[in-house]
N, C-alpha and C positions, 0 to 999 in steps of 0.2 A: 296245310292239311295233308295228312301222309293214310291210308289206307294200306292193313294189312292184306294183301293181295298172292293169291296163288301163282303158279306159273303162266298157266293157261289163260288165269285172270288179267297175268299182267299181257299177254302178247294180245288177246282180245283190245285191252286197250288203246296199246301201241297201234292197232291198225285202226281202232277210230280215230285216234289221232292223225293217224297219217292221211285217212280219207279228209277231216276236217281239214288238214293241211293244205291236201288237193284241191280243194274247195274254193278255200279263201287265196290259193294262189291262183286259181284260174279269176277270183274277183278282183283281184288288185294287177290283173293286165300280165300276170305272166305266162309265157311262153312254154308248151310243153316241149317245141322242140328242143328247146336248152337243155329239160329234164332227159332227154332221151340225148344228147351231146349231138346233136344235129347244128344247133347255132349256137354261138360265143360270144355274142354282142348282149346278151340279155341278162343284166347285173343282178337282178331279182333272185335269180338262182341261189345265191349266197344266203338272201334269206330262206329260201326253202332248204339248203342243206345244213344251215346252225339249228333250224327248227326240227330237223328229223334229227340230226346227228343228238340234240336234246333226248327225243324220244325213246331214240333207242339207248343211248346211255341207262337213263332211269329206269327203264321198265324191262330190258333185256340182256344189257352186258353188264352194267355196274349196279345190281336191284338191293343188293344190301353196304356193298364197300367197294373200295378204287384204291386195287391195288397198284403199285409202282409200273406193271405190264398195261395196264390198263391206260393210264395216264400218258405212259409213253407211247402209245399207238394212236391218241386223242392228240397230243402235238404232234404228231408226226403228219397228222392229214391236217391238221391246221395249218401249220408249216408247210407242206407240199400245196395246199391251196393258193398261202398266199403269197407264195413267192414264183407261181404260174400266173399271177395277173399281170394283164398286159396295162393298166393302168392303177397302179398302185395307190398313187393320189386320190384316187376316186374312194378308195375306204376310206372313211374317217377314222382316224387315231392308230393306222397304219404300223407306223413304228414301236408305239408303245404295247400294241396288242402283241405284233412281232418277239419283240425286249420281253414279255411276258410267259410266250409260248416257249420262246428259247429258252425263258428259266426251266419252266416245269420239264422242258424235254434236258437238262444237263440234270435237275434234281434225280429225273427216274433213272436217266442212266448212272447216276452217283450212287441210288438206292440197291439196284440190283447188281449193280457190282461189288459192293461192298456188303452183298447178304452175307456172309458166312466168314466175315473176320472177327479178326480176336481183339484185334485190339483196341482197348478201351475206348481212349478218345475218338478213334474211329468209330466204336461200335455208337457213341452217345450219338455222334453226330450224323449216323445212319438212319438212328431209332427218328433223331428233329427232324432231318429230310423225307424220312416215311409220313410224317403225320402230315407235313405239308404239302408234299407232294398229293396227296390222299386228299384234301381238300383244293387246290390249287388245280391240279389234276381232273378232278370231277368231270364226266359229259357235263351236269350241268352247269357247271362253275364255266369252264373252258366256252364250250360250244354256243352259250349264254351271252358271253364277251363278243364274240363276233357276229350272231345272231341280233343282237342291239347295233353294234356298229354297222350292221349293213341295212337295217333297218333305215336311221339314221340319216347315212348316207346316199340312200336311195329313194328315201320317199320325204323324210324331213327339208333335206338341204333342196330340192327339185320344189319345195312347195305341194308336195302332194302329202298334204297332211291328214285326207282320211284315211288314206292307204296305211299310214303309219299308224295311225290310232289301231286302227283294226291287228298292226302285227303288233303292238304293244298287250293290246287287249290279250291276243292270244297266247303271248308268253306267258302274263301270269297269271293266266288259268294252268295254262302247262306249270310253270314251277311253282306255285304257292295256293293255289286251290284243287289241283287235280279231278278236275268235274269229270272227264273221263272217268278217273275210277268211281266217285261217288255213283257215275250213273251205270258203270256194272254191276257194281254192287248191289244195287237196286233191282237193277233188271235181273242179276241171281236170285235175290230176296222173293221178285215177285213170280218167278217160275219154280221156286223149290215152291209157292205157297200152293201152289196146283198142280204140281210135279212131287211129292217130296216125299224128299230122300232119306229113305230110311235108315244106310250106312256108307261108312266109308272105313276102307282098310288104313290103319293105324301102323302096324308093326309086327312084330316075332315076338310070343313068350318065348323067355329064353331061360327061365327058372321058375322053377315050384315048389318055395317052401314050407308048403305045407298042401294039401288038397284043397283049400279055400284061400291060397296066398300065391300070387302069380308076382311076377316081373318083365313088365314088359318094352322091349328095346325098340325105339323108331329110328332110323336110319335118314335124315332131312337130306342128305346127298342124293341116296338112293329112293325115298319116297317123299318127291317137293310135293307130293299132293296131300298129307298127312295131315289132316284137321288137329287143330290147337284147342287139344282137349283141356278139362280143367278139376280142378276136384269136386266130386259128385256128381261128373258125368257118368254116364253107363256104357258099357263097352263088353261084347262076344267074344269071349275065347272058344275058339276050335279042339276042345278037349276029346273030339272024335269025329269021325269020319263024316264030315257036315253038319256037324251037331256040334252048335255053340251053348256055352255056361256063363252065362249074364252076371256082370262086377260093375263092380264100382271104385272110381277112380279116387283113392285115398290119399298117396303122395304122387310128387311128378321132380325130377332134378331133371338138370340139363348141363352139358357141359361140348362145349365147341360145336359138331354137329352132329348130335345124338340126344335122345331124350330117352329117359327110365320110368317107365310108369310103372306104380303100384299099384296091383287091382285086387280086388278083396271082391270072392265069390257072394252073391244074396242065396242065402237059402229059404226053401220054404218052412211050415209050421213043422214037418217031419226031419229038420236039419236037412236035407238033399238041396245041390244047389237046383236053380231057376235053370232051365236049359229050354232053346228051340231050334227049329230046323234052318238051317243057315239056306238054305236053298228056296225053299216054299217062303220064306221072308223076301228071297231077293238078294239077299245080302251078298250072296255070290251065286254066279252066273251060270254054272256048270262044275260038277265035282270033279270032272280032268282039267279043269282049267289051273293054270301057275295062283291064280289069287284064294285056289282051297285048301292050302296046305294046313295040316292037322296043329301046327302052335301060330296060327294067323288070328290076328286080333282086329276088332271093327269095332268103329267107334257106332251106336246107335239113338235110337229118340224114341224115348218112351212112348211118346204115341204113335208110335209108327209100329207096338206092339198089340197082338191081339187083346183082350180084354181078360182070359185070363190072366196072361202071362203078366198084364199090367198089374191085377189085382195083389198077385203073388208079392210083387215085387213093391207096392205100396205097401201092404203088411210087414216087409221085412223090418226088423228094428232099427238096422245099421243103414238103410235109405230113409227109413222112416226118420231116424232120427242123425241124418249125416252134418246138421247142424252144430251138434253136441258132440261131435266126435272127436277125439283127443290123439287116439293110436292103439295100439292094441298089446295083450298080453306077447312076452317072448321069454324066452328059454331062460334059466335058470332062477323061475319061480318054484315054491313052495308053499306050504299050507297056509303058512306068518303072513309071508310077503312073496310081491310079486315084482317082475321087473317087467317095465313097459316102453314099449318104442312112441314116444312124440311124435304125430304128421296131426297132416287135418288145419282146420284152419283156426288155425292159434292167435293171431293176429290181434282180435281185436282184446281189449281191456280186462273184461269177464271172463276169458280164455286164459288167461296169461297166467301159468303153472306158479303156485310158490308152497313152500312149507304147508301143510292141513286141507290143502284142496282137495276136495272129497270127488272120486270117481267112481261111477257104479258100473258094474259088469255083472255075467251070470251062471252062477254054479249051479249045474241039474235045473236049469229054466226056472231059477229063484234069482231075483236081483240080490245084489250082495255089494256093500261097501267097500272102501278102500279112498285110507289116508294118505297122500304122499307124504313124503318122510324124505327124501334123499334124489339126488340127481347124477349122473354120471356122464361126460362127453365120452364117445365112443366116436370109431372110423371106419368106413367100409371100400373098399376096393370096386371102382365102376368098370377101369378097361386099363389094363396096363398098369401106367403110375399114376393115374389119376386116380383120387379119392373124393372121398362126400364126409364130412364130418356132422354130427347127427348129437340127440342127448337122447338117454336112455334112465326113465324115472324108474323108483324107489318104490314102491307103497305098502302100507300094512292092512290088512284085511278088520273091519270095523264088525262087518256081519250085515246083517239085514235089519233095518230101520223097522219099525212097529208101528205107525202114524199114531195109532189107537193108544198105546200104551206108552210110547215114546219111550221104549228100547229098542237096544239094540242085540238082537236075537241073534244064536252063532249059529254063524254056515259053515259045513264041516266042506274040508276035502280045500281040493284047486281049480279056479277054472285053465280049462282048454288052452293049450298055447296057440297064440295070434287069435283070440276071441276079444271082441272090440271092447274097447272103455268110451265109457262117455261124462262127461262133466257134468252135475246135476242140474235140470234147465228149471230150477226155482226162480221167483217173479221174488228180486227183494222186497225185504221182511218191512212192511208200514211203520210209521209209528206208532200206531194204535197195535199192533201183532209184537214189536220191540215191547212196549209197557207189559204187555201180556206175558211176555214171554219172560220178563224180570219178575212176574208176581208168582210166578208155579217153576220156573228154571233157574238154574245157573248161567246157563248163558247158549248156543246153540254150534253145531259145526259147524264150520266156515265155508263161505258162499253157498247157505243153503237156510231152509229155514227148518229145520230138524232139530227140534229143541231136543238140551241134557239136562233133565232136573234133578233135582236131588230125591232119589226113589224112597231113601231110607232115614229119613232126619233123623232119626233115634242111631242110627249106626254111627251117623256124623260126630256125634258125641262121646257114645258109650265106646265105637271101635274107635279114636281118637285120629284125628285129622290134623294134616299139616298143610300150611301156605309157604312155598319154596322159591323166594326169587330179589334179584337188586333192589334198589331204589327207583321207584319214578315209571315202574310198568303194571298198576293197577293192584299189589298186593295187600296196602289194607283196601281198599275199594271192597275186594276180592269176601278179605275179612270182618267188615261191618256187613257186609251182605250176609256170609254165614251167618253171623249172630242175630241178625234179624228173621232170616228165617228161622234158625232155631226156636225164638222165642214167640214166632208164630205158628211152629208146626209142633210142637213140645211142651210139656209140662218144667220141663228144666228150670233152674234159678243158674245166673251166667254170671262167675265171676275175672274178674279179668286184671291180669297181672299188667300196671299200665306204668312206663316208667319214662314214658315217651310223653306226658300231660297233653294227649291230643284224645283221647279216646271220650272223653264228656262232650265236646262241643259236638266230636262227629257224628258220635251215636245219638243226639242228641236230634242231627240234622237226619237221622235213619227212621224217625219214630220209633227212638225204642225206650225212651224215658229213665237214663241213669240213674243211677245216685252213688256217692262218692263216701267211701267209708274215711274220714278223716277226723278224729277225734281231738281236740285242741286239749281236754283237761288230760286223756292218758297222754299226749305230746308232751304236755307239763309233766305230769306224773313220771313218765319215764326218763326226765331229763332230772328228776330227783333224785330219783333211786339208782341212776346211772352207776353209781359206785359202791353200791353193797354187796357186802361181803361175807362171806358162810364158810364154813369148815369143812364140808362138801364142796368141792370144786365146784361139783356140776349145777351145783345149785346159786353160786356166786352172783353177781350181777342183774340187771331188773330184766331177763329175757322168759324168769317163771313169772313176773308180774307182766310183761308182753304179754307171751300167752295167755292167762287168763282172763283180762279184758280185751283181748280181741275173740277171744270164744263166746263172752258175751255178744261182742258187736255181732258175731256171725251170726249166732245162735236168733238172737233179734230180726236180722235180715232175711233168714230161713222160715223166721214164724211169720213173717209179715208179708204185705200183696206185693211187696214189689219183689223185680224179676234180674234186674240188671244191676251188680253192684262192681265198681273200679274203686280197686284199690293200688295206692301208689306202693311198695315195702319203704322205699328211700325217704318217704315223711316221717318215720321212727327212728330213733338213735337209742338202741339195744344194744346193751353190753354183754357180754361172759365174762365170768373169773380164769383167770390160763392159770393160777399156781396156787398152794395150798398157802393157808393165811399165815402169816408169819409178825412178830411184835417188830415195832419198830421206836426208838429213841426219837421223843419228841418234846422232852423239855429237861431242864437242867435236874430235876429232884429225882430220888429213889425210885417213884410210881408212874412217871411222866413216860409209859411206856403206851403204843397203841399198836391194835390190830390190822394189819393194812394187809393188800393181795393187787398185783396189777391186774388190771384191764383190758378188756380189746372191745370192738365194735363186730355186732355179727355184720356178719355180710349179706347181699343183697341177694344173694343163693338160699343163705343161711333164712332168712326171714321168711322166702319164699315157703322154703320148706316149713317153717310152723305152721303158718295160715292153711296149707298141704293140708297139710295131718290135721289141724282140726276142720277141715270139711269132709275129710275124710271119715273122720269119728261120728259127726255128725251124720251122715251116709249110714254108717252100719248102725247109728240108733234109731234109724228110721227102717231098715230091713233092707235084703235083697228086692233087685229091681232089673226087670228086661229094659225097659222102658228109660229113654234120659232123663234126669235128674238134677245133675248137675254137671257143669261146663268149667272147667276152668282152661281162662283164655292165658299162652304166654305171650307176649308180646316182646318184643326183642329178643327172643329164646337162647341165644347164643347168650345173652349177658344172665338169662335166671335158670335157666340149667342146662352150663356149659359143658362138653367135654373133658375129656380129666388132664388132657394135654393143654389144656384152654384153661385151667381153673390157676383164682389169685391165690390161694391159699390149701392149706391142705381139709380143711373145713369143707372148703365149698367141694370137693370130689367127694365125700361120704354125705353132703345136705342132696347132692346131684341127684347119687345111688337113695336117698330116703323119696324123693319126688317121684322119681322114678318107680319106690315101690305102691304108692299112693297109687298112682294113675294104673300100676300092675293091678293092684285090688280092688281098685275104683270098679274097676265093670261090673262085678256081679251085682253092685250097689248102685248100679246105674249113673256113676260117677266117670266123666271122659275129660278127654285135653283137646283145647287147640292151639297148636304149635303154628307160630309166626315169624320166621327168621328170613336174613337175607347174607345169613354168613353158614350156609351148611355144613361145614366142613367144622366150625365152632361149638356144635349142637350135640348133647350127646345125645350118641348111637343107639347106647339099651331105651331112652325115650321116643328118638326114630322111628326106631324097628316098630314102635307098638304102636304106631300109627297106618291104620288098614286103608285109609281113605288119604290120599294126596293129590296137591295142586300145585304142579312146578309151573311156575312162569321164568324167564328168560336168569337163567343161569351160566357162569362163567370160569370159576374155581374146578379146576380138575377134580377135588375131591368130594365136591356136591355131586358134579356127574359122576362119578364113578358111583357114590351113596344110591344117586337115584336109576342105576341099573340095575340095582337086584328088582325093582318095583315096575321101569319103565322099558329093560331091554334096552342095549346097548345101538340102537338102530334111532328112537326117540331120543335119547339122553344125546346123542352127536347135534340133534336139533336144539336143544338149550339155549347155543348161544345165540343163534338165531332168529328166536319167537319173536311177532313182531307184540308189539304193548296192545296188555287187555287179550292176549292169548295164553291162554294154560295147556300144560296135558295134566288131564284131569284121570284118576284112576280107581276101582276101591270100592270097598262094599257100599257107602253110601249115596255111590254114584248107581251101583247096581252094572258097573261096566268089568269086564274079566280083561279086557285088553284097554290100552294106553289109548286115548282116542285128545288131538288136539282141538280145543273150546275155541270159540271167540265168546269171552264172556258180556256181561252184559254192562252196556254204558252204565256210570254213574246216573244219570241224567234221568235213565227210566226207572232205576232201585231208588233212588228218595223219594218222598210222597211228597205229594206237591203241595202241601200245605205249609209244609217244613222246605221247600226251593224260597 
């Protein structure tokens, strides 16, 4: 048991000790004249001087380490001791203790002679001789050895075996319980309880970066009496003439023997910091005195303040809430984003900074959000060539949360540089507030329970929405969610381009009641007329008998209660005529002539775009519309309307540009898109663009991010590749958000209804 002990504390000890020593040496028969070198005959002495030479080791010469100087002046009196006895025989284990001492006394002189050589192997084998020396060496290692043997020697081998109990007992208390210290420490405890002390001098501010940002230097050579502050203690700077400004200790580094504290001023309701009278407290003695100088710092106890000043200083935010405290704003923030210095106690789990960790701070005495987004190590210079390496966060400004309306409201301007941040202290979200919060939200900012719904369902549709991210990080999740709420918060009929045959079962498990437009007799029917042929090119092959029995199907689906129809394009095999009809020789006789024209297969582009166009027609025979109406979902997007770099044919780059203009004119008819891809870069751009509302989840392709900085800012878009799964940055008018703000969306688990689990 080791006790951290002051100076004073320690020499206090030391001389209980040495009384208890006196003590028990006068009870076990020994002779003070010895102690005084009056007589020589009296062997006991030896134990009394391993037992003080113990003492004083530990608590006065060697109280933190045993250097090489130290060890060699520790042999050197053990050695001068026992090579002055006149009966050598009479120690036990004489020789070996000897053999022992002479190591350590040839180690230290081996140590300090070869302090300051170059050369390698020498240097290694100075560095082994240091460490062992340092433990080998010890008062209590050393002093300990012959403190037992004389014990031993003197009371065990003679048959005075209580005498020996009694110095065994006493040893280890001295080395492995230290009851002395425990009972100064006590007896301090119990006089500051009725004495107490209201401060102690700390150290020099020795920087002020700002009026509310101190740095403060403790010098542990020059003040061993400097209490071992800690963060969110409170502490007096002397910012005038006995008038101390009450802080708080926010960071602390230390390196060899010096410490740096960061103290951060409490101000009151009128921003002024907290200040009292450094004299009328006590705190110091006399204002001529050496311990009043104008940048002297005292560590204090808040109750050891009047009831004002306590008051003040309970109201402040930044004590009030030094729990939450992350680090504060610093230089080279802006209106966007801000850059913030990490201290505070970050340590545990809840604390622990990553991509979307939301911090609030305060612009004009309004709390105001911010996203982290980015991290940066940086390096500061403490003294000389020594340095402190540090990380310096990112954030983007979210705005002011609304509880009531659950937006998020813009704060104009910047806050204050070195104005504190703090991590939001939400109690996690129940499962009963998660269900909740899937039935009216999208999903809520991360580590906090500040739901993001979808403010504008009708926007979701009519201004046309995309889902943006790999495989396996929640994006159709993301997508049977939308379509569910749509066709709970909307009038809409939702049609959905499905080429992936997974959309029936899922939606199914959504409560949203599909139905699947697959016609088995047009299947037949078109595999008939696969090859017919007209004089008009364009009218060639069964793609005009496609379209008109699938305008029926629509047409059917539009008049009738249901809401959700999935359609595959790839269950039809539709052809075009590519050449003007030409006769061809097909039997031996005169007339044996026929009319033939090749063939092709529209493509999967190609098809999409009919079904386009006739919901689109549909649309305008029903009238202009604010209001959503219709939904068409892409699914795979990249494969149904691809880029023109991306397209198999030259077909599908003009069916691309017809889809495209569909979804262009769709709005006023209250006709929108939702775009689902995980290849962005494949996706075409003019369909993109006209997507107002986005939800990128974890992206990796240079040319997705690059797509989605015109939307998300080059600051969010670096974060991509990193989201962790079932995270978005979500954007867009039917989010009702102006800035990029990162989701954690909502589990599966709480968006199906539990009838359908």
């Amino acid at each position: 048991m080791k006790f951290d002990l002051k100076q004073r504390e320690r020499l206090l000890v030391a001389t209980l000790y040495f009384i208890a020593l006196v003590v028990i040496y006068k009870i076990i028969g020994g002779d003070f004249d010895s102690l005084l070198g009056k007589a020589s005959n009296d062997n006991t002495i030896w134990f009394f001087s391993g037992a003080l030479m113990i003492v004083l080791g530990k608590y006065v010469i060697e109280t933190y380490f045993t250097k090489p100087s130290d060890a060699l002046a520790n042999s050197i009196a053990v050695l001068a001791g026992m090579i002055s006895l006149s009966n050598k025989s009479a120690l036990w284990a004489y020789t070996p203790i000897l053999c022992y001492t002479l190591l350590v006394f040839l180690g230290s002189i081996f140590c300090i002679a070869t302090k300051d050589t170059h050369r390698e192997k020498l240097k290694k084998a100075s560095q082994l001789a240091y460490k062992l020396v340092g433990i080998l060496g010890k008062a209590e290692v050393l002093f300990s050895i012959v403190y037992l043997s004389a014990s031993y020697s003197y009371f065990a081998i003679p048959n005075n075996y209580l005498n020996f109990i009694i110095a065994i007992a006493f040893w280890v208390v001295l080395v492995f319980f230290d009851l002395g210290g425990l009972i100064v420490k006590k007896a301090i405890g119990l006089f500051n309880l009725f004495n107490p002390k209201g401060t102690e001098e700390l150290g020099t501010a020795i920087g002020c970066e700002n009026p509310f940002f101190y740095r403060v230097e403790i010098d542990l050579q020059k003040n061993t009496q400097a209490p071992n502050v800690k963060y969110g203690d409170l502490v007096a700077i002397e910012t005038s003439q006995n008038v101390g400004s009450i802080g708080m200790v926010v960071d602390k580094k230390h390196l060899l023997s010096k410490r740096w504290l960061s103290i951060y001023l409490l101000r009151d309701e009128t921003g002024v910091p907290v200040k009292i009278d450094l004299r009328s407290k006590k705190i110091i003695s006399d204002p001529k005195s050496i311990f009043s100088q104008k940048n002297c710092a005292y560590s204090i106890e808040l109750t050891s303040l009047p009831e004002e000043e306590r008051k003040k200083i309970n109201d402040n935010t930044l004590y009030k809430e030094r729990n939450t405290f992350i680090g504060y704003v610093t230089t080279g923030s802006n209106i966007s984003t801000i850059n913030f210095s990490i201290i505070g106690n970050v340590d545990e789990k809840e604390k622990q900074i990553s991509e979307g960790f939301v911090l609030k701070t305060e612009i004009y005495g309004k709390e105001t959000l911010y996203q982290v987004i980015n991290g940066n190590t940086k390096e500061e210079h403490l003294e000389n060539f020594d340095s402190h390496g540090f990380v310096v966060g990112v954030a983007r400004k979210l705005g002011n949360y609304d509880k009531a309306t659950k937006i998020l409201d813009v704060s104009r301007w910047v806050p204050s540089v070195y104005s504190p941040l703090f991590f939001i202290n939400n109690p996690k979200m129940t499962d009963e507030q998660k269900r909740k919060c899937a039935k009216e939200s999208i999903g809520h900012l991360p580590n906090t329970d500040y739901e993001i719904p979808l403010k504008d369902i009708n926007s979701v549709v009519t201004h046309n929405t995309a889902v943006l991210g790999i495989l396996g990080i929640g994006k159709s999740c993301l997508t049977f969610e939308l379509i569910q709420k749509v066709l709970s918060g909307t009038e809409a009929k939702v049609v959905c381009f499905d080429i992936t045959g997974e959309y029936f079962d899922a939606l199914t498990g959504y409560g949203c009641s599909p139905v699947v437009l697959s016609d088995k007799d047009l299947i037949s029917e078109l595999s008939t007329n696969y090859t017919t042929i007209n004089k008009d090119v364009h009218r060639g092959g069964n793609h005009g008998n496609f379209r008109q029995k699938i305008t029926e199907l629509l047409n059917a689906f539009f008049d009738n209660g249901d809401r959700l129809l999935i359609i595959n394009p790839e269950d039809y095999d539709v052809s075009k005529q590519t050449n003007d009809v030409k006769p061809k020789k097909v039997g031996a006789g005169q007339n044996d002539w026929q009319d033939q024209a090749p063939m092709a297969d529209l493509s999967l582009v190609e098809k999409t775009r009919i079904i386009s166009e006739i919901i689109l027609e549909n649309a305008k025979a029903k009238g202009q519309s604010k209001d959503a109406k219709y939904l068409l979902v892409f699914e795979e997007a990249h494969s149904l309307v691809p880029e023109w770099n991306s397209v198999a044919n030259k077909g599908d780059e003009g069916a691309t540009n017809g889809i495209a203009k569909v979804i262009l004119q769709g709005r006023k008819f209250g006709l929108g898109s939702l775009i689902i891809t995980q290849r962005t870069a494949n996706v075409s751009k003019s369909i993109l663009n006209q997507c107002n509302t986005i939800f990128a989840l974890r992206v990796f392709d240079d040319t997705g991010k690059t797509f989605l900085e015109n939307y998300i800012g080059r600051d969010y878009a670096d974060t991509l590749s990193t989201l962790e799964e079932r995270h978005a940055i979500g954007i867009g008018k039917g989010l009702m958000l102006r800035q990029p703000v990162i989701i954690k969306l909502n589990d599966q688990e709480n968006i199906i209804p539990a009838k359908s689990k």
